[in-house]
BADREN-55716 format. One line per 3 residues: number of its first residue (from 1); their letters; for each residue x, y, z of N, C-alpha, C. Coordinates in steps of 0.2 Angstrom, whole numbers, plus 5000, padded with zeros to 4 digits. Atoms other than C-alpha are relative to their C-alpha. Layout:
// residues N
NUM = a = X,Y,Z,X,Y,Z,X,Y,Z; ...
***
This chain:
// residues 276
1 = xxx = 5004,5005,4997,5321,5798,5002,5001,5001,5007; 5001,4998,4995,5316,5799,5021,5004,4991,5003; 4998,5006,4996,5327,5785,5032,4994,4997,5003
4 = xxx = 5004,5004,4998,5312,5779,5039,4998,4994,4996; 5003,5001,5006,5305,5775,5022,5005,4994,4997; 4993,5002,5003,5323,5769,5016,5000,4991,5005
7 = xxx = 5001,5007,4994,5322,5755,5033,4996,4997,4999; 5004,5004,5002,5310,5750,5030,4997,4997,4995; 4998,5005,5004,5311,5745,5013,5005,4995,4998
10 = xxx = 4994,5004,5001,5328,5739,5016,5000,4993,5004; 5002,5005,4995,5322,5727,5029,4995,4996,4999; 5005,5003,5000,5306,5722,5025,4996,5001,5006
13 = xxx = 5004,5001,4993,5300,5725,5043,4994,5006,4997; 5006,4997,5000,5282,5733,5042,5002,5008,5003; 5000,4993,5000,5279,5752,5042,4998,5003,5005
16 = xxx = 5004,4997,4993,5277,5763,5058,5006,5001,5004; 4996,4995,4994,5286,5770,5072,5004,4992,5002; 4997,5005,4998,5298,5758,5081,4996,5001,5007
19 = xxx = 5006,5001,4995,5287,5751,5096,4996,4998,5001; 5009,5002,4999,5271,5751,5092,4998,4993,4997; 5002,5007,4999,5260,5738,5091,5000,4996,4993
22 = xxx = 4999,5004,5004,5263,5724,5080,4992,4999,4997; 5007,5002,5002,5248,5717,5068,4998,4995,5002; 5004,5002,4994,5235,5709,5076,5002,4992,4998
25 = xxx = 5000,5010,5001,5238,5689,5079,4994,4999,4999; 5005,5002,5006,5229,5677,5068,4996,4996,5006; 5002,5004,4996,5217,5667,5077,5000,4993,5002
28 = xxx = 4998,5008,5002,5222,5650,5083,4995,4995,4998; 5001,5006,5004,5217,5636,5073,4998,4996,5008; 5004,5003,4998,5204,5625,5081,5004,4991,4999
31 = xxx = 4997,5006,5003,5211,5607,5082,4995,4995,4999; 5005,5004,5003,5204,5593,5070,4997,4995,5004; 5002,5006,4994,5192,5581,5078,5003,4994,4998
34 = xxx = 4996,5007,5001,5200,5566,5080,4996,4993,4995; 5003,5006,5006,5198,5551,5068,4999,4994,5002; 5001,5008,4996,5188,5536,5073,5001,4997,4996
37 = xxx = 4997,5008,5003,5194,5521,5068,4995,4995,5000; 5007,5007,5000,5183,5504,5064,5001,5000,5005; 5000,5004,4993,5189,5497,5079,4995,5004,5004
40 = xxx = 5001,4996,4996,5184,5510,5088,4991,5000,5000; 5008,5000,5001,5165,5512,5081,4999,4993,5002; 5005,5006,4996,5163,5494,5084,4998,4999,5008
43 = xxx = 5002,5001,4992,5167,5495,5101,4994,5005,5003; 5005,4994,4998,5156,5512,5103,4992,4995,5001; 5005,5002,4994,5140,5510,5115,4994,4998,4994
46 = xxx = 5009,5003,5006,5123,5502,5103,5003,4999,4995; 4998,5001,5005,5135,5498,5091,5000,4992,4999; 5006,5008,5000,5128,5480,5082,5007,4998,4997
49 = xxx = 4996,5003,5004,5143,5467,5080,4998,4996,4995; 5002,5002,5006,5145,5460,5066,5000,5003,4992; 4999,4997,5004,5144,5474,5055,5003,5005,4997
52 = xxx = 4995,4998,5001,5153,5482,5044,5002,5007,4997; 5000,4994,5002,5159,5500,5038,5001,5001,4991; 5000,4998,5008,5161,5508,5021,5008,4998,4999
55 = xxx = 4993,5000,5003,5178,5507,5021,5005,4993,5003; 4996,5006,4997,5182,5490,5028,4994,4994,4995; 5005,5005,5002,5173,5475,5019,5000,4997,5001
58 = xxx = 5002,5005,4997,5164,5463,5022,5005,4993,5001; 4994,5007,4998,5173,5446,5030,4996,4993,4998; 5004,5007,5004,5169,5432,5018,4999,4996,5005
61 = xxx = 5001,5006,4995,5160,5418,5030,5004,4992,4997; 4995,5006,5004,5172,5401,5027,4993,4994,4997; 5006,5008,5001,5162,5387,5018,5003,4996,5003
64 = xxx = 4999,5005,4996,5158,5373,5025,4998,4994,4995; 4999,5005,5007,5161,5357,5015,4997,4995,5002; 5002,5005,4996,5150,5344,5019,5005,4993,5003
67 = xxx = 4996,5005,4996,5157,5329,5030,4999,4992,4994; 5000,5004,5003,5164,5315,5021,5001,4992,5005; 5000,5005,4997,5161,5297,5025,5007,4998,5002
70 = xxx = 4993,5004,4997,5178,5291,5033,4999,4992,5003; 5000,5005,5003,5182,5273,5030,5005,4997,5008; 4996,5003,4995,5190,5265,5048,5001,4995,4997
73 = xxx = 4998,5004,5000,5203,5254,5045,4998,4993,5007; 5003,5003,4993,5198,5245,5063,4995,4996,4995; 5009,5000,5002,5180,5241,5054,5003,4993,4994
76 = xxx = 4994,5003,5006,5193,5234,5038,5001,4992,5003; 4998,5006,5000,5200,5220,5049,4996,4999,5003; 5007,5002,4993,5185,5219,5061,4996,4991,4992
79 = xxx = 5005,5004,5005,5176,5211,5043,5007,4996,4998; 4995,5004,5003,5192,5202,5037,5001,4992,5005; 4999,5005,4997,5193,5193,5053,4994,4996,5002
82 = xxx = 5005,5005,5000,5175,5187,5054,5000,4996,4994; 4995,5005,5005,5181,5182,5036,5004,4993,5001; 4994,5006,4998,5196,5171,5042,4996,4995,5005
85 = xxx = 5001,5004,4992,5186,5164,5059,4993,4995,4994; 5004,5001,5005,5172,5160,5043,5002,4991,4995; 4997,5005,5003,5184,5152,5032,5005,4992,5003
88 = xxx = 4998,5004,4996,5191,5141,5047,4998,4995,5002; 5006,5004,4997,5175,5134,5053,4998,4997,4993; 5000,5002,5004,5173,5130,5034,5003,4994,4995
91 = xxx = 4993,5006,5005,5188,5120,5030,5005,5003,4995; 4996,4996,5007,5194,5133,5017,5010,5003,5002; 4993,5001,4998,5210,5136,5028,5001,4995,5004
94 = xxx = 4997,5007,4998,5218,5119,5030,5006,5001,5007; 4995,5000,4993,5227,5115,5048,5009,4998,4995; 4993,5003,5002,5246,5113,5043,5002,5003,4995
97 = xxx = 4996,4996,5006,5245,5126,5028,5002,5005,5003; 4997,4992,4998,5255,5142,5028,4997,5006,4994; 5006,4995,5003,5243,5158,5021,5004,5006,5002
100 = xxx = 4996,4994,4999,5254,5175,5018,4994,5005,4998; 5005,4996,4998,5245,5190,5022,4999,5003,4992; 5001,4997,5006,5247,5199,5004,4995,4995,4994
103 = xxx = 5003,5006,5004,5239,5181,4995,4992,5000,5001; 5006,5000,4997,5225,5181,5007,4995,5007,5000; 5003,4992,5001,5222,5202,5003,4999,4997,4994
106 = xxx = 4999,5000,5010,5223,5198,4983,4992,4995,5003; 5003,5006,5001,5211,5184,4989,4992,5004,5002; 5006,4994,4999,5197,5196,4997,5001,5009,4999
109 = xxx = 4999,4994,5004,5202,5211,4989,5001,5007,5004; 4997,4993,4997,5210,5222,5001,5006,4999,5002; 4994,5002,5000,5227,5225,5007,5004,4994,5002
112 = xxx = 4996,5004,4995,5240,5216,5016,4998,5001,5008; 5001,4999,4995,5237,5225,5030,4996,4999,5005; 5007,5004,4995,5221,5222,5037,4998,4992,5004
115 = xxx = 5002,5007,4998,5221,5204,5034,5008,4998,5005; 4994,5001,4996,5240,5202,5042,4998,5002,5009; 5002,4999,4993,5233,5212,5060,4994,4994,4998
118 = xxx = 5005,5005,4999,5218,5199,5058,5001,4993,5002; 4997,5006,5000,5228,5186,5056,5005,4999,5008; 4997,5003,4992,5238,5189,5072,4995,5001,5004
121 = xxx = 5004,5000,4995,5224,5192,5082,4998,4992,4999; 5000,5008,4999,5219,5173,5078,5006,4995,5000; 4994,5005,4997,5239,5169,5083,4999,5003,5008
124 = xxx = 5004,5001,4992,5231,5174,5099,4996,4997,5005; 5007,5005,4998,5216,5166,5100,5003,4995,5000; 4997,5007,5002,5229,5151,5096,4995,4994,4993
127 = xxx = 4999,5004,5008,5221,5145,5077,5005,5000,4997; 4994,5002,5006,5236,5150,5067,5007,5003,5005; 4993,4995,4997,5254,5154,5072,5005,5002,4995
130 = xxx = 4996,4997,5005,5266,5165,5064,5006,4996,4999; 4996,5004,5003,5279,5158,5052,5004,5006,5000; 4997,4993,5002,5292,5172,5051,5003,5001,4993
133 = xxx = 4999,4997,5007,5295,5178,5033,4996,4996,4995; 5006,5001,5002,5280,5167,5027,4994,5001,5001; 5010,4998,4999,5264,5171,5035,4997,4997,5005
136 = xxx = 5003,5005,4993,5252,5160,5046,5001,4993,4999; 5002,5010,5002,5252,5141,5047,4993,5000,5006; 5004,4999,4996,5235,5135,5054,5003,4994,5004
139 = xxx = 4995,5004,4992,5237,5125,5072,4997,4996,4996; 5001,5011,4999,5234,5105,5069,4999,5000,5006; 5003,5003,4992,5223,5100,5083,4998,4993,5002
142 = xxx = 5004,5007,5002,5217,5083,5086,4994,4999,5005; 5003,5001,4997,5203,5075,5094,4999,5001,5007; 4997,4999,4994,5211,5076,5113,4998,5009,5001
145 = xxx = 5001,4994,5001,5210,5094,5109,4993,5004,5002; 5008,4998,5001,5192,5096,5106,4997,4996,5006; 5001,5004,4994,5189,5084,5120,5000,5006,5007
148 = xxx = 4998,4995,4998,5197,5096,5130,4995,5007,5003; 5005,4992,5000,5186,5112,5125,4993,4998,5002; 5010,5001,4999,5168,5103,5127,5003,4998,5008
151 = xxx = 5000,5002,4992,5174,5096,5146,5002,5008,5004; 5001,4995,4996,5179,5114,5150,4993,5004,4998; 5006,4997,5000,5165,5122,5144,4993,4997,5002
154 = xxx = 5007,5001,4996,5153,5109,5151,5002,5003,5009; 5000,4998,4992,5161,5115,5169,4998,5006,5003; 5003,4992,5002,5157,5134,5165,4991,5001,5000
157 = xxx = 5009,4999,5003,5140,5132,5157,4996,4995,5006; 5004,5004,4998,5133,5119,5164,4996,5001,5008; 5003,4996,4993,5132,5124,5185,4997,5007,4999
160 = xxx = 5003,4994,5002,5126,5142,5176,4995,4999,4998; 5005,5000,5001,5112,5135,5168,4997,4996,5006; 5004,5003,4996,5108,5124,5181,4996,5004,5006
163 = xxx = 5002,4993,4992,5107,5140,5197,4995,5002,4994; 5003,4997,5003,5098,5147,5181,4992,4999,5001; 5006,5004,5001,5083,5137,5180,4996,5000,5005
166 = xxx = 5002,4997,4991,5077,5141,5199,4999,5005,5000; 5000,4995,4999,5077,5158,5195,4997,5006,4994; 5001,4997,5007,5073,5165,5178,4991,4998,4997
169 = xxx = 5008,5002,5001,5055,5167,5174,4998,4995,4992; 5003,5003,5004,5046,5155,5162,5002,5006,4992; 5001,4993,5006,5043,5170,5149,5006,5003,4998
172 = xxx = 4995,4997,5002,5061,5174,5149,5004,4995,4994; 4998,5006,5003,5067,5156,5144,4995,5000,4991; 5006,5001,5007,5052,5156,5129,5002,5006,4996
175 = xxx = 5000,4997,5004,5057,5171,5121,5008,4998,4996; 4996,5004,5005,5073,5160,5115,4999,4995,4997; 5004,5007,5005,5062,5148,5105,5002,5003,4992
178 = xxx = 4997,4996,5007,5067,5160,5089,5006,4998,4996; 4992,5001,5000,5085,5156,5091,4999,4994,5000; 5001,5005,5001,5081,5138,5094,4998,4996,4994
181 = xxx = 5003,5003,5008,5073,5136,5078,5004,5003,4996; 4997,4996,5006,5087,5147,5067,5004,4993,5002; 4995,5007,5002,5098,5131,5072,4996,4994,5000
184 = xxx = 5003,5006,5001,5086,5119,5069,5001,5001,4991; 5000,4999,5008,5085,5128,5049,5007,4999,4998; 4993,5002,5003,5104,5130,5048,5004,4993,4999
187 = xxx = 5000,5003,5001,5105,5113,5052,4998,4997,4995; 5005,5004,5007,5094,5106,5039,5005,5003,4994; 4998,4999,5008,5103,5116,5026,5007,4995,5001
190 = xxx = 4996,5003,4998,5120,5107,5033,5006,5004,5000; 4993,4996,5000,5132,5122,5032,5001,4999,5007; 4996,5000,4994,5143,5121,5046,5003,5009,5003
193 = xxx = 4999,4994,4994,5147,5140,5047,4995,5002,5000; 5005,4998,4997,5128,5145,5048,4997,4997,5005; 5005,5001,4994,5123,5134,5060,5007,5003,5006
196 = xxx = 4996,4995,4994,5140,5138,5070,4997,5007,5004; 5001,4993,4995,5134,5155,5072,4992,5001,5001; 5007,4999,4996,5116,5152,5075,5001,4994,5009
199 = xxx = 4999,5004,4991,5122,5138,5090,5003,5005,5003; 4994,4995,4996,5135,5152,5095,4994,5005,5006; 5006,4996,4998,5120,5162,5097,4994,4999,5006
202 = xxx = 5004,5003,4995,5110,5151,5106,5001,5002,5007; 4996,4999,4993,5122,5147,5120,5001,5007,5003; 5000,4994,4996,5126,5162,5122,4995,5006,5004
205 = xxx = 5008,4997,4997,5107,5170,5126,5000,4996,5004; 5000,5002,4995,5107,5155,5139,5004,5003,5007; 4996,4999,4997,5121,5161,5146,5000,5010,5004
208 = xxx = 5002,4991,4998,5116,5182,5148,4995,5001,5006; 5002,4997,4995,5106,5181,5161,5001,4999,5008; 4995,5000,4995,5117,5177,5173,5001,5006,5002
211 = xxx = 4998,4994,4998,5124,5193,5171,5005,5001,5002; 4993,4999,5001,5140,5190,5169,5005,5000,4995; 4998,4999,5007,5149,5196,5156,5006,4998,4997
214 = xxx = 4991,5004,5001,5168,5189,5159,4995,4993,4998; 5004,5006,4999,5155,5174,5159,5000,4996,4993; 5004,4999,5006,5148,5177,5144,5006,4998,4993
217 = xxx = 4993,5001,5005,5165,5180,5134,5004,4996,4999; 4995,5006,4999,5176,5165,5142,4994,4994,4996; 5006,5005,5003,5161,5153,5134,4999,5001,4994
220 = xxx = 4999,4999,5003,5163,5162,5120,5003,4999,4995; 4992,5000,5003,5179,5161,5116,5000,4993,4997; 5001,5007,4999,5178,5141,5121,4996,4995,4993
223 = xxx = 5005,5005,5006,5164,5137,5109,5003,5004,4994; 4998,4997,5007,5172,5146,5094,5008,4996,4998; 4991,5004,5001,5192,5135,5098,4995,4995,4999
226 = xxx = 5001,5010,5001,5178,5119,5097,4998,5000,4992; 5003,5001,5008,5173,5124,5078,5005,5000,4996; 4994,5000,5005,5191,5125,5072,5001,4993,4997
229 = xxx = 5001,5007,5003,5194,5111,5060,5009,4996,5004; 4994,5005,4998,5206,5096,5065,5004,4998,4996; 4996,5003,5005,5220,5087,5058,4997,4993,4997
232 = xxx = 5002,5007,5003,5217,5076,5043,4993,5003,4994; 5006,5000,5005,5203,5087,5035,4993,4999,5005; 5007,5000,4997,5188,5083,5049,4999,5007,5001
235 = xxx = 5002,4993,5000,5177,5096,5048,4995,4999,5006; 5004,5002,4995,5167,5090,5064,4993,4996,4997; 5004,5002,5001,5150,5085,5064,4995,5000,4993
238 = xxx = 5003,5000,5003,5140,5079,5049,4991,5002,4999; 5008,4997,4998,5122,5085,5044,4995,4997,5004; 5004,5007,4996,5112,5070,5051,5002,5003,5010
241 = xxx = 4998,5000,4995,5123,5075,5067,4998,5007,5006; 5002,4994,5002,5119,5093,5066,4993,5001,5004; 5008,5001,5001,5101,5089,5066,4999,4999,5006
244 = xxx = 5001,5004,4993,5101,5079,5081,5002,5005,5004; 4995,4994,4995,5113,5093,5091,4995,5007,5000; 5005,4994,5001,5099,5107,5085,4992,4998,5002
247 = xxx = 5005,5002,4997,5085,5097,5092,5000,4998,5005; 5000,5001,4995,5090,5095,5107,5000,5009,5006; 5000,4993,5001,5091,5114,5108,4991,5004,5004
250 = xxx = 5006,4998,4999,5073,5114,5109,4997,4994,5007; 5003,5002,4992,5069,5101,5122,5005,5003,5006; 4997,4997,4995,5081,5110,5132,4996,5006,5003
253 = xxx = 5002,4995,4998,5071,5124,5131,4994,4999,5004; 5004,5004,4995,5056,5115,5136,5001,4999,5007; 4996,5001,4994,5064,5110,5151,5001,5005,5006
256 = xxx = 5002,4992,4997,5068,5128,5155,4995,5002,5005; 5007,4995,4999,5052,5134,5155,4996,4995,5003; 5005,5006,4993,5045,5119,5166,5003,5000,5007
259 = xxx = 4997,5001,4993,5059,5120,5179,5000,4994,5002; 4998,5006,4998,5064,5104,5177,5008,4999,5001; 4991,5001,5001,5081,5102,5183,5001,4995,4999
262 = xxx = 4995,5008,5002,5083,5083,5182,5000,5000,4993; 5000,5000,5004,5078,5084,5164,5005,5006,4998; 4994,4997,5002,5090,5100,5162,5007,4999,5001
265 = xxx = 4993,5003,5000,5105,5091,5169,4999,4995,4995; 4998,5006,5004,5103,5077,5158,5000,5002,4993; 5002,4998,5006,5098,5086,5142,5008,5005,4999
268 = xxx = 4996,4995,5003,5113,5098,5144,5007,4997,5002; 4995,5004,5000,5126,5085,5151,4999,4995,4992; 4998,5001,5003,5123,5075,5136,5001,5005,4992
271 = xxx = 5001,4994,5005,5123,5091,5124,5009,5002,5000; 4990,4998,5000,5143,5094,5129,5003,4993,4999; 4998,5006,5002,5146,5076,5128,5000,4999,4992
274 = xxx = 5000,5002,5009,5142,5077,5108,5005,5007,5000; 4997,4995,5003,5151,5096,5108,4996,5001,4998; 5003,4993,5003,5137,5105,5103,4999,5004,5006
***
């Protein structure tokens, strides 16, 4: 066997002369196009977002649940304490008893809670005052008392209506003839908390065109301390008294709308001398 032959089986190395040219290079490999990514198509130029590829799936949209009524506590004691200021002008809560907030929940059928914040908000307004580890006591006022509230509020009201009456048209005054006549019915029926809140209402339209709203409020406040009940059980004024207190209501209005201030001072100076 010829050494060439012999080398180059013994080697492996390819056949031929030592030198010459090797076998030809292979061609280089083309490199792969690059892999576009979702992101990347979404971001590309005319691309519509929002949508989605083959190999991503769609993004469930979240349901939406409808909106449920929510229940504010606030609203809770707001109605509790028109309740209490209710049952006060009523007689139902007696001066000198003591009322635990849990008794008084059991009693309008909701918690402690509500009625307890209502209840101090009327140891502010000064009707009840706190008892500590019983509840409220309601104040005991006397006659002195209530005296009191009608001479301050004839000294508020009274010089307001009078500038008023000089200045307020005919036609403004007439559109409280409505109001005049809700306490003329309350009256007749003889409850004492319906006509309170139709007189509350009265006075207080008198008093709005002033346009004064602290005005409006301290007068507010005044004629609601004069419906609290006194010591002994008086609930104030009787229906016959009532009657007479809701028809003067209406000659006042009269009055008004005539621009008579002599008869406006007299009709509204004897209107706070009775407390209504």
């Amino acid at each position: 066997m010829k050494q060439g032959a012999q080398g180059s089986a013994g080697t492996g190395l390819p056949n031929g002369p030592v030198g010459a040219a090797g076998p030809a290079p292979r061609p280089a490999r083309r490199p792969a196009p690059p892999v576009e990514t979702d992101r990347e198509r979404a971001d590309a130029p005319g691309a519509v977002r929002g949508e989605h590829t083959h190999s991503e799936p769609p993004v469930p949209r979240p349901r939406v649940e409808p909106a449920r009524p929510v229940v504010q506590r606030a609203s809770v004691r707001g109605q509790i304490l028109d309740a209490l200021r209710k049952a006060l002008v009523a007689g139902d809560l007696r001066p000198g008893e003591v009322y635990s907030a849990p008794a008084l929940g059991e009693r309008f059928g909701v918690s402690a809670t509500p009625v307890r914040e209502a209840m101090q908000q009327l140891a502010l307004e000064g009707a009840v005052e706190v008892v500590p580890n019983r509840g409220f006591r309601v104040v005991e006022r006397g006659a002195r008392e209530l005296a009191e509230l009608a001479e301050v509020r004839a000294l508020i009201e009274i010089p307001v209506i009078l500038r008023l009456v000089r200045t307020v048209p005919a036609d403004r005054w007439a559109q409280l003839r409505p109001l005049a006549e809700a306490t003329v019915r309350a009256a007749s029926s003889g409850c004492r908390v319906t006509y309170a809140e139709s007189d509350r209402a009265f006075h207080r339209a008198l008093l709005v065109p002033a346009g004064n709203e602290q005005l409006v409020r301290i007068a507010d406040d005044l004629y609601r301390r004069t419906q609290w009940p006194m010591t002994g059980g008086a609930t104030g004024l009787g229906r016959s008294e009532l009657v007479a207190d809701a028809a003067q209501h209406a000659a006042l209005l009269d009055a008004l709308i005539a621009r008579d201030v002599d008869e406006v001072r007299t009709l509204v100076g004897e209107h706070f001398a009775g407390t209504g």
